[in-house]
N, CA, C and O atoms as a GROMACS GRO file, in nm:
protein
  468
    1UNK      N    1  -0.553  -3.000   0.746
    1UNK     CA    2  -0.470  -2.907   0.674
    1UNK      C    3  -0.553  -2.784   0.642
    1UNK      O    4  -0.671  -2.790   0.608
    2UNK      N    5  -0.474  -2.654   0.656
    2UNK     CA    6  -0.568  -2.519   0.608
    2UNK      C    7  -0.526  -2.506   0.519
    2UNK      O    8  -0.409  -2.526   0.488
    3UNK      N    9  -0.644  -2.457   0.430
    3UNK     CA   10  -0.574  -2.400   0.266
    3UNK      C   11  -0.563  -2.267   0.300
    3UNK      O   12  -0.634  -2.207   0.381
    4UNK      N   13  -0.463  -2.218   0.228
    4UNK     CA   14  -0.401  -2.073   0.189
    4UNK      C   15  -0.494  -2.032   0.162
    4UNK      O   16  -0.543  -2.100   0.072
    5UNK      N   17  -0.599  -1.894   0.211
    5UNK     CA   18  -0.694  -1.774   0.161
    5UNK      C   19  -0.562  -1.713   0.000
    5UNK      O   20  -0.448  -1.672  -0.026
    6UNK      N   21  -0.715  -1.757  -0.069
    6UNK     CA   22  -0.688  -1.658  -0.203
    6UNK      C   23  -0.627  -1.468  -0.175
    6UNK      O   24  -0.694  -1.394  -0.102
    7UNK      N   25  -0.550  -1.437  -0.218
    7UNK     CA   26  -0.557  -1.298  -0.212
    7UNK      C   27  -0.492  -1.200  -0.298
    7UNK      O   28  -0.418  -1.231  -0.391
    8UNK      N   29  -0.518  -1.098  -0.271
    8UNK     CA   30  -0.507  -0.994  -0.356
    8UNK      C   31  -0.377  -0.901  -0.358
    8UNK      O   32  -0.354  -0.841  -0.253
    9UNK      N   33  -0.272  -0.878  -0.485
    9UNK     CA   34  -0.200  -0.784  -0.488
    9UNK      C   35  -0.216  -0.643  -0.496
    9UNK      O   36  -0.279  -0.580  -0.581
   10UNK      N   37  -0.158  -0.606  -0.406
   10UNK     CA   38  -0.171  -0.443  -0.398
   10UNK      C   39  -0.031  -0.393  -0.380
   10UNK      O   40   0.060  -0.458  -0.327
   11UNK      N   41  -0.021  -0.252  -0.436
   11UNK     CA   42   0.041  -0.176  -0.436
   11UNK      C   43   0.070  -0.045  -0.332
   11UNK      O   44  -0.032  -0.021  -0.267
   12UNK      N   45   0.164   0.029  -0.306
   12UNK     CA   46   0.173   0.116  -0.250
   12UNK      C   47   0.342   0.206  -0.267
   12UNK      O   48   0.452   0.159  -0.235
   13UNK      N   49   0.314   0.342  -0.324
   13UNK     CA   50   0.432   0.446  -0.345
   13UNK      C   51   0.452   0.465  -0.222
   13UNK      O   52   0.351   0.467  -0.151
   14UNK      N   53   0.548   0.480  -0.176
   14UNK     CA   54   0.568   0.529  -0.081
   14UNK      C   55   0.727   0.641  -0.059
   14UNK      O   56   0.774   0.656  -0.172
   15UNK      N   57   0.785   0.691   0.011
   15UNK     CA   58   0.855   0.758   0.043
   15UNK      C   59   0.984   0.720   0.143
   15UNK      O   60   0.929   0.674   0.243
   16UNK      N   61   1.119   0.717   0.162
   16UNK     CA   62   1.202   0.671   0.249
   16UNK      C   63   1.099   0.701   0.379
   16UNK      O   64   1.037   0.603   0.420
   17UNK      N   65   1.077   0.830   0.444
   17UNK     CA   66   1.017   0.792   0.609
   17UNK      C   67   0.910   0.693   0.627
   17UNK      O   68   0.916   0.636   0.736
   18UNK      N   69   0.794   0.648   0.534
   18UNK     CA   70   0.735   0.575   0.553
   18UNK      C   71   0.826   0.401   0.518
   18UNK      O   72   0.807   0.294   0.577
   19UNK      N   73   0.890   0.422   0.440
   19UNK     CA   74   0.936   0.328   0.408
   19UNK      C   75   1.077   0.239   0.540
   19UNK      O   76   1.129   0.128   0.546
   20UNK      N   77   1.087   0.346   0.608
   20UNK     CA   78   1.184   0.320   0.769
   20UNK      C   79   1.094   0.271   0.842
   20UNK      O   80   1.135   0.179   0.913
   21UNK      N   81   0.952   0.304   0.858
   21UNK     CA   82   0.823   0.236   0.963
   21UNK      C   83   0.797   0.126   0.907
   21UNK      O   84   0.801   0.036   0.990
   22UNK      N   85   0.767   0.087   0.792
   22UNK     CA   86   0.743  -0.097   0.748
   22UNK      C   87   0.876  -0.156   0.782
   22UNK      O   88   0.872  -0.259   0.848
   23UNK      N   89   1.014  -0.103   0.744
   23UNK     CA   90   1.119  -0.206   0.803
   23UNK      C   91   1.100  -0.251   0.939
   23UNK      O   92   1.102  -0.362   0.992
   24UNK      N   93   1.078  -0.111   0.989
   24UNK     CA   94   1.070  -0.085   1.164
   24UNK      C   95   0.954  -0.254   1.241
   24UNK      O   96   0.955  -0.321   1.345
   25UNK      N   97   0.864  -0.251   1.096
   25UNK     CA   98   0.762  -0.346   1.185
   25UNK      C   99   0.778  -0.473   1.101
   25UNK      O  100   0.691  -0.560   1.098
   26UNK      N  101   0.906  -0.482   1.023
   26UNK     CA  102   0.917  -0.651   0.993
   26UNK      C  103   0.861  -0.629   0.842
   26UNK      O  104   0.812  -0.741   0.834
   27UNK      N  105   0.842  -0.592   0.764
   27UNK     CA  106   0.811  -0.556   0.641
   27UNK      C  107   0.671  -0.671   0.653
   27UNK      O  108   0.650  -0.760   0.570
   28UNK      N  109   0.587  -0.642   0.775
   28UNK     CA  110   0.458  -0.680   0.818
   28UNK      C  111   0.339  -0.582   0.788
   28UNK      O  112   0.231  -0.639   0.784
   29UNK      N  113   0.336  -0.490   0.773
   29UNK     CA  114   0.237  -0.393   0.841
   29UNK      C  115   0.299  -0.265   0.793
   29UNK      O  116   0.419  -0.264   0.767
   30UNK      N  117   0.216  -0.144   0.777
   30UNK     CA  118   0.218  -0.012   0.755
   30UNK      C  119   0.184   0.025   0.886
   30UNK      O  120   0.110  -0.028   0.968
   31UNK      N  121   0.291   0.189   0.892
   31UNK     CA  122   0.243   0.218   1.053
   31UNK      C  123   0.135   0.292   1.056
   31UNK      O  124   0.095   0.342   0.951
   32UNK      N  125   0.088   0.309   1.142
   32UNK     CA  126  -0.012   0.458   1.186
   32UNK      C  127  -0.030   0.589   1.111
   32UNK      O  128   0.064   0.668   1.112
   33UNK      N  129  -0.140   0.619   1.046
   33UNK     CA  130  -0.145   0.724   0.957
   33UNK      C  131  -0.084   0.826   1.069
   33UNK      O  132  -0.040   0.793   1.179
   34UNK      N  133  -0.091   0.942   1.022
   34UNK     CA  134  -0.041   1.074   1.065
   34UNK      C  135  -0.179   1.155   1.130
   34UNK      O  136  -0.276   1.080   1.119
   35UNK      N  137  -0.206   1.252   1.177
   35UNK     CA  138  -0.330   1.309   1.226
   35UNK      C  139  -0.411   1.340   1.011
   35UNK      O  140  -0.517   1.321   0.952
   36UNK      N  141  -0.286   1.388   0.983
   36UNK     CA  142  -0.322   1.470   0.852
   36UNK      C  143  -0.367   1.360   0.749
   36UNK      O  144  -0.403   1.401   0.639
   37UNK      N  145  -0.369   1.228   0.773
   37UNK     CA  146  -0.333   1.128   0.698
   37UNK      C  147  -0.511   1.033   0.715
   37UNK      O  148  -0.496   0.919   0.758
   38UNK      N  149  -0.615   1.061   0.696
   38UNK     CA  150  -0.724   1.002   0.736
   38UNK      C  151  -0.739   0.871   0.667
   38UNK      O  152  -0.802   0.774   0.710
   39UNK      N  153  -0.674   0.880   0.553
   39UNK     CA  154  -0.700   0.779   0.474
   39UNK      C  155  -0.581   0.672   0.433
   39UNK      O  156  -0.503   0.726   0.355
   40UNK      N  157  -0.553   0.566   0.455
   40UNK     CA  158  -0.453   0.485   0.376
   40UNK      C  159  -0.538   0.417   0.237
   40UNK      O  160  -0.652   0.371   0.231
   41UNK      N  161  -0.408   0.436   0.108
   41UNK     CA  162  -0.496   0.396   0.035
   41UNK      C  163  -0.370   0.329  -0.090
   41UNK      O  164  -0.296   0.391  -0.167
   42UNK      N  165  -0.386   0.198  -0.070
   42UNK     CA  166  -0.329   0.125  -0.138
   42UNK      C  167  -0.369   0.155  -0.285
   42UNK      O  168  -0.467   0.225  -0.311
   43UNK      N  169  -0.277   0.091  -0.395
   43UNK     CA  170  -0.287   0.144  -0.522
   43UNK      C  171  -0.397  -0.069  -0.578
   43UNK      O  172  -0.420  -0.175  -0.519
   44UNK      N  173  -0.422  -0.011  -0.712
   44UNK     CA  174  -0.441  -0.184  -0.754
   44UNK      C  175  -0.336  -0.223  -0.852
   44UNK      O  176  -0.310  -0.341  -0.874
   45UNK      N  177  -0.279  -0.129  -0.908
   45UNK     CA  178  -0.190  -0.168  -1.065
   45UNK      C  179  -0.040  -0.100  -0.999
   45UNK      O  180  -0.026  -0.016  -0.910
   46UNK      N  181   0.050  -0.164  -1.072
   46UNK     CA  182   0.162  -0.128  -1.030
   46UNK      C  183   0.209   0.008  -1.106
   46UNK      O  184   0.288   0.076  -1.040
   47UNK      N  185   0.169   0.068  -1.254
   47UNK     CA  186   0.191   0.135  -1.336
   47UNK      C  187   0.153   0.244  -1.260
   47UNK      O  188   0.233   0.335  -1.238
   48UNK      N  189   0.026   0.246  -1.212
   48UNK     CA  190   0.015   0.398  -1.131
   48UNK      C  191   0.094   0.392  -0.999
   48UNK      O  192   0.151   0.495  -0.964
   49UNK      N  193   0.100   0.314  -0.946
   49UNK     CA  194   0.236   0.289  -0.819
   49UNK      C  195   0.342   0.405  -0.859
   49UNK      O  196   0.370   0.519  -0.820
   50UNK      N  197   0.387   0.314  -0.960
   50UNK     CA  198   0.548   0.362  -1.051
   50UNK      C  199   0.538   0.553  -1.055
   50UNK      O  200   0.626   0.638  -1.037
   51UNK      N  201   0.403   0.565  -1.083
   51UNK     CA  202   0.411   0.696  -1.158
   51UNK      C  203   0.412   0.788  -1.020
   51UNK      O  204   0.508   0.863  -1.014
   52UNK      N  205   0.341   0.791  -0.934
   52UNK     CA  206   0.346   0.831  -0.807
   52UNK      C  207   0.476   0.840  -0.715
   52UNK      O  208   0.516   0.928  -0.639
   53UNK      N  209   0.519   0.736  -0.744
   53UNK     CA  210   0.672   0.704  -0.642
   53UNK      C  211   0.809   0.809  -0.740
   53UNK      O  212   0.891   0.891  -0.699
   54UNK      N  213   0.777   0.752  -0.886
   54UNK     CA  214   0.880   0.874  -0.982
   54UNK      C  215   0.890   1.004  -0.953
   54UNK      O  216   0.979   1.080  -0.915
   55UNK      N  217   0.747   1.013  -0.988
   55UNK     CA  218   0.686   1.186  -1.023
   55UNK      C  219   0.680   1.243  -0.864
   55UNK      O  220   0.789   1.285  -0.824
   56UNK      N  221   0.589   1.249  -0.785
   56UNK     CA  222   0.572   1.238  -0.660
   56UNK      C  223   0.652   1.235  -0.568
   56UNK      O  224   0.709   1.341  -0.544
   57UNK      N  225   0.675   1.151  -0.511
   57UNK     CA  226   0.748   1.096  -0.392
   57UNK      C  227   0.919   1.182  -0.412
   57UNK      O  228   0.947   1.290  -0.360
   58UNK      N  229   1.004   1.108  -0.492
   58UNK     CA  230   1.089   1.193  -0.536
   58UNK      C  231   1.110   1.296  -0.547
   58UNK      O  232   1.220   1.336  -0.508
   59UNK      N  233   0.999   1.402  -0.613
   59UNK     CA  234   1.020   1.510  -0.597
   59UNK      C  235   0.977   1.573  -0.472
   59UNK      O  236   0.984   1.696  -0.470
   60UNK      N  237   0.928   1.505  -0.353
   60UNK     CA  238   0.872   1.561  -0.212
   60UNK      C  239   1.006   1.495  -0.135
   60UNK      O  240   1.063   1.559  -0.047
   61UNK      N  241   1.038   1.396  -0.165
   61UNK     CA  242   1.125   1.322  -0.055
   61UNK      C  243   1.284   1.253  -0.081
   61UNK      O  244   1.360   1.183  -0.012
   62UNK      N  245   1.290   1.305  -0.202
   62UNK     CA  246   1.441   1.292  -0.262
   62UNK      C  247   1.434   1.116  -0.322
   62UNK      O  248   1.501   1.074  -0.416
   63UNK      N  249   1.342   1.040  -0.247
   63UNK     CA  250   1.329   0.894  -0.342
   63UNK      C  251   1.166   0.865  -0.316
   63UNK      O  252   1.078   0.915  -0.246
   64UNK      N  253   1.177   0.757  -0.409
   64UNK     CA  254   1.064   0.694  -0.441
   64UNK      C  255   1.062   0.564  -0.422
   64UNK      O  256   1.164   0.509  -0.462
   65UNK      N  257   0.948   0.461  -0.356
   65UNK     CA  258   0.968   0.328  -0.380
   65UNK      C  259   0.838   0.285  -0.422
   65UNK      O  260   0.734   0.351  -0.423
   66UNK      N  261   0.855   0.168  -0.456
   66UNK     CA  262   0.704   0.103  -0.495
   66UNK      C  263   0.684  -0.044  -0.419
   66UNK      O  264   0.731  -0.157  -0.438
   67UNK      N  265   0.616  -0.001  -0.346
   67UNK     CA  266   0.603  -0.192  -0.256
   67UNK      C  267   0.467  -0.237  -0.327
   67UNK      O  268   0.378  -0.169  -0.377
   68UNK      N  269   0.488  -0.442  -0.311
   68UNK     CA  270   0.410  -0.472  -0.339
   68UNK      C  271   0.356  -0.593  -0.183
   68UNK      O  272   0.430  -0.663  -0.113
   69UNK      N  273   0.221  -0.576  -0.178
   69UNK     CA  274   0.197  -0.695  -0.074
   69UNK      C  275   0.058  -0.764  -0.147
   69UNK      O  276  -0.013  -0.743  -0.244
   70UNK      N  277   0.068  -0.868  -0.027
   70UNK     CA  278  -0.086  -0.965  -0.060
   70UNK      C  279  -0.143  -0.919   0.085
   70UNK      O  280  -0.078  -0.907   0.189
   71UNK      N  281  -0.288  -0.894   0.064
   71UNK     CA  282  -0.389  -0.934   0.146
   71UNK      C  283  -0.488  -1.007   0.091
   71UNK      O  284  -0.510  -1.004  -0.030
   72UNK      N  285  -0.557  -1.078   0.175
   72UNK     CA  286  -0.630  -1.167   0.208
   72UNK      C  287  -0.799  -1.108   0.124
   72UNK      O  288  -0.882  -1.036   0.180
   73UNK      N  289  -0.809  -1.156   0.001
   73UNK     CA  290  -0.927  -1.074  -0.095
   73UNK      C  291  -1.055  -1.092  -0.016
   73UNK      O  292  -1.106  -0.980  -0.007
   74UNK      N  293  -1.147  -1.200   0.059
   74UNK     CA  294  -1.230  -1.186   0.133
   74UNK      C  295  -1.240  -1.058   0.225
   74UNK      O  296  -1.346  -1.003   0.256
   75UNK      N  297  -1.127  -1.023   0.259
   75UNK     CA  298  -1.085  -0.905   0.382
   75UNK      C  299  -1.139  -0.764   0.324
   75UNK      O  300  -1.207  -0.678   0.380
   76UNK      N  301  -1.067  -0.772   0.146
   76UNK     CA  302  -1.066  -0.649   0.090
   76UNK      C  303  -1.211  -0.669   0.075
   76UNK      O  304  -1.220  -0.551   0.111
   77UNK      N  305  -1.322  -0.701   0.060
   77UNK     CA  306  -1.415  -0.625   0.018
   77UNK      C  307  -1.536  -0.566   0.055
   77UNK      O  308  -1.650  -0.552   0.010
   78UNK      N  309  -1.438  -0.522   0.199
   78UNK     CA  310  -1.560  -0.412   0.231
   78UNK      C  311  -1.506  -0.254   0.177
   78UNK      O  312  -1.570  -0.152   0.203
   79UNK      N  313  -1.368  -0.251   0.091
   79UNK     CA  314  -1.345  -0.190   0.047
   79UNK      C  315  -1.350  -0.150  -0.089
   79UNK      O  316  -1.260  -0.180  -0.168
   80UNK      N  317  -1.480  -0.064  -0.130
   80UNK     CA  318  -1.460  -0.072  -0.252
   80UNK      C  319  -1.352   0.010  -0.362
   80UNK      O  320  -1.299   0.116  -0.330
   81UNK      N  321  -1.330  -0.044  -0.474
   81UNK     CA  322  -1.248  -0.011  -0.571
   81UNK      C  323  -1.289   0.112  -0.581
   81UNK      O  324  -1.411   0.130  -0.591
   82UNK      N  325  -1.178   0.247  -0.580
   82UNK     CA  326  -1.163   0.356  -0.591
   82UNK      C  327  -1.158   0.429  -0.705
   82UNK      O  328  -1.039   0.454  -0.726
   83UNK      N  329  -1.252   0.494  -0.822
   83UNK     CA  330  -1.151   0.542  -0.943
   83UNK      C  331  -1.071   0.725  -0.899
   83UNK      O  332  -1.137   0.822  -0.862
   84UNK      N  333  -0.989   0.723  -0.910
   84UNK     CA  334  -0.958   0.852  -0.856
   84UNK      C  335  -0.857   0.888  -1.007
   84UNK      O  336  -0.736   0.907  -1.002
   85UNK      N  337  -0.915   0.889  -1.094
   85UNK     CA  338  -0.869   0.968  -1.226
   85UNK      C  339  -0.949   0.864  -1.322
   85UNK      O  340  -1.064   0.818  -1.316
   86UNK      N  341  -0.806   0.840  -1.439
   86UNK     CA  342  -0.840   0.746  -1.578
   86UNK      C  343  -0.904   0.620  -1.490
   86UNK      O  344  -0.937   0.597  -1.374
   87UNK      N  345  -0.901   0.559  -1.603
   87UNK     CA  346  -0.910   0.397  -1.562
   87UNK      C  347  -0.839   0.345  -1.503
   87UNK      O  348  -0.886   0.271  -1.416
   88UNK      N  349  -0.736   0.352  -1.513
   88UNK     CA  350  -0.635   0.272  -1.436
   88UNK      C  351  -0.544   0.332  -1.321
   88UNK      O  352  -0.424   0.314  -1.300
   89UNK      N  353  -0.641   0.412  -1.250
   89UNK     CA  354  -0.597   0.507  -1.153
   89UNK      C  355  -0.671   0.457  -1.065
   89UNK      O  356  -0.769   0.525  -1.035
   90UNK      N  357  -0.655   0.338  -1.000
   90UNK     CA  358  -0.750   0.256  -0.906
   90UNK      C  359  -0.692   0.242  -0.717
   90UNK      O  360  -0.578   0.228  -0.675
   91UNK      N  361  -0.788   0.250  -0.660
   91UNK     CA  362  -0.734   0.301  -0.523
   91UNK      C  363  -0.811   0.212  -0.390
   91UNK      O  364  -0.933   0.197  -0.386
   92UNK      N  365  -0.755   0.180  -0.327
   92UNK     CA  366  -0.838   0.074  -0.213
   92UNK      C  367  -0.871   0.238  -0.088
   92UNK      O  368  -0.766   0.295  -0.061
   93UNK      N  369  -0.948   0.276  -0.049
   93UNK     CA  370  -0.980   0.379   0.058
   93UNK      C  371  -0.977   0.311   0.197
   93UNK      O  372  -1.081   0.262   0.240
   94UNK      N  373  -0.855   0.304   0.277
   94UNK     CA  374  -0.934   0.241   0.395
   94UNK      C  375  -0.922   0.338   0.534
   94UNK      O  376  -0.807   0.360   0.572
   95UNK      N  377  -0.989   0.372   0.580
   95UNK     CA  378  -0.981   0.462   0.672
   95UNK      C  379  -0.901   0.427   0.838
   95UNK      O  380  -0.928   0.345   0.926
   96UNK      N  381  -0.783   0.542   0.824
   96UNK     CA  382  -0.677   0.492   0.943
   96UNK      C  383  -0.758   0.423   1.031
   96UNK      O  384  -0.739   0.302   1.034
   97UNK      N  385  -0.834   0.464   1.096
   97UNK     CA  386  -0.873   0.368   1.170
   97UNK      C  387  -0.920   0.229   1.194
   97UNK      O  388  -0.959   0.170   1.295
   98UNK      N  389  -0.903   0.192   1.057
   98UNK     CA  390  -0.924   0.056   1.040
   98UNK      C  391  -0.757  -0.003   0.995
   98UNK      O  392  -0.755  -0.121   1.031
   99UNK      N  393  -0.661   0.023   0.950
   99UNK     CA  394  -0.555  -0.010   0.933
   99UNK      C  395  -0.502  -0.100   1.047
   99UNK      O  396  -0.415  -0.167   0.992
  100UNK      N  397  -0.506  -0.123   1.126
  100UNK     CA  398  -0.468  -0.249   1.230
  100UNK      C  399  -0.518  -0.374   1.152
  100UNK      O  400  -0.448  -0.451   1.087
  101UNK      N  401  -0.613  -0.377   1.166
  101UNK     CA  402  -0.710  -0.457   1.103
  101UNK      C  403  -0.671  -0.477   0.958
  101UNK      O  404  -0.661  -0.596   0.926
  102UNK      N  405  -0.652  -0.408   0.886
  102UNK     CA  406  -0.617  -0.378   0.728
  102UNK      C  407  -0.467  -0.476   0.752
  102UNK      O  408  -0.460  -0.578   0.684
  103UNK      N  409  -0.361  -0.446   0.837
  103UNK     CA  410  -0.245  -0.528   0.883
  103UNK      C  411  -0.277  -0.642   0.893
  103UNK      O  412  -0.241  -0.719   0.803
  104UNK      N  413  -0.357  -0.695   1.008
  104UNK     CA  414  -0.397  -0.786   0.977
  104UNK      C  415  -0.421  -0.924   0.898
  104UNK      O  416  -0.414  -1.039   0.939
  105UNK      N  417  -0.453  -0.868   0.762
  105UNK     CA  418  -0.490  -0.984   0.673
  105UNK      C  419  -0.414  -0.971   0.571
  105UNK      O  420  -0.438  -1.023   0.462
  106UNK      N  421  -0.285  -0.878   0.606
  106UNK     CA  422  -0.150  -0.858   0.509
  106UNK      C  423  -0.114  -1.023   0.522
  106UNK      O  424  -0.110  -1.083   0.630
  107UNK      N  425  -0.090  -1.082   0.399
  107UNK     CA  426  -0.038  -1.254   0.406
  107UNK      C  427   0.108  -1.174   0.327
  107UNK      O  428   0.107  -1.081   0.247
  108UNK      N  429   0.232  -1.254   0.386
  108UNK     CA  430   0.368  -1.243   0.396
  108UNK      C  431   0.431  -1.152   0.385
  108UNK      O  432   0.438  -1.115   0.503
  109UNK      N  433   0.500  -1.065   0.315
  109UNK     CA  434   0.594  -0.966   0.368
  109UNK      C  435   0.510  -0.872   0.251
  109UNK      O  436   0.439  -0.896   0.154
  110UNK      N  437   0.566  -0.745   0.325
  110UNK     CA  438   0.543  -0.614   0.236
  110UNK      C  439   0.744  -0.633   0.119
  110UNK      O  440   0.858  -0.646   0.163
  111UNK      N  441   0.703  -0.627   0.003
  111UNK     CA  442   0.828  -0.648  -0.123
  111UNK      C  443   0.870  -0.506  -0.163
  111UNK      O  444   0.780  -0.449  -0.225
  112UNK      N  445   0.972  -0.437  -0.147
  112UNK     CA  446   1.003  -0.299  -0.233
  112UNK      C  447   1.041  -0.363  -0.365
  112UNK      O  448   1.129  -0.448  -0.355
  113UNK      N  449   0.978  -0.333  -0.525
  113UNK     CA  450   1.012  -0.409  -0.625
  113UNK      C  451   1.040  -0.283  -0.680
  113UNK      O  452   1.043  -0.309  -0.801
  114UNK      N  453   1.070  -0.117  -0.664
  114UNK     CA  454   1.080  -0.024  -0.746
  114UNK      C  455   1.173   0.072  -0.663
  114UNK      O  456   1.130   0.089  -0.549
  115UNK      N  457   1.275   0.132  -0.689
  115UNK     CA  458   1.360   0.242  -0.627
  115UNK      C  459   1.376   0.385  -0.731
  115UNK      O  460   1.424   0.376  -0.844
  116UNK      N  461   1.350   0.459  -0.698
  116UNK     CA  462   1.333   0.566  -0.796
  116UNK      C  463   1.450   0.716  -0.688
  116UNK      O  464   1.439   0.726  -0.566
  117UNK      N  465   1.530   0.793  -0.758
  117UNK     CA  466   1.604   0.920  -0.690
  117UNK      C  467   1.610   0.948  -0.784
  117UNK      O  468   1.664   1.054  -0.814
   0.00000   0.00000   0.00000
C-alpha cells in the first residue's frame, strides 16, 4: 500500500481567462505562463488570495476567483516562501519554466472556493 504524500495548501486569484485554461485542463494544472508572465506564483493564505481576486482581478477583468489546490510539500521546497509586502503577503515564486513540473505534484483537483464581480 502507498501512503498519501503530506501536502501543502495553496492559493491562487485568478481571473475568468485564466480561469477557462484550468477548466480547459481538468481543473488539473495551470496553463502556460504568457511571454510577459515569467513567474507563476501561488499565494500561501487565502486572505491575501481574497484581496487580490476582489480588489484586482475584478477591477482588470470584470470577476475575480480564488482557487484552492494541494501540492505535494516535499515538491514545494525548492521554493522558497516569498514575503512580497506585510506578513501575511506570502508568495510561492516558481519560474514558468518549471510549471509542468510544478503541475505535476498538484494532488487532486484545482477548487474555485471564492467568486467576486
Amino acid at each position: 500500500m502507498t501512503a498519501t504524500p503530506a501536502t501543502t495548501t495553496l492559493w491562487r486569484p485568478t481571473g475568468p481567462a485564466e480561469l477557462d485554461l484550468v477548466r480547459a485542463l481538468a481543473w488539473r494544472a495551470w496553463p502556460p505562463r504568457l511571454p510577459e508572465q515569467p513567474i507563476f506564483y501561488p499565494v500561501l493564505n487565502e486572505e491575501y488570495a481574497i484581496t487580490i481576486a476582489r480588489d484586482w482581478n475584478v477591477k482588470h477583468d470584470g470577476a475575480g476567483y480564488v482557487t484552492r489546490f494541494e501540492v505535494a510539500s516535499d515538491f514545494l521546497t525548492r521554493y522558497p516562501v516569498q514575503q512580497a509586502g506585510g506578513r501575511t503577503i506570502l508568495e510561492l515564486w516558481v519560474p514558468a519554466e518549471e510549471l509542468d513540473d510544478f503541475n505535476a505534484h498538484i494532488v487532486g483537483e484545482i477548487q474555485v472556493v471564492h467568486e467576486f464581480h
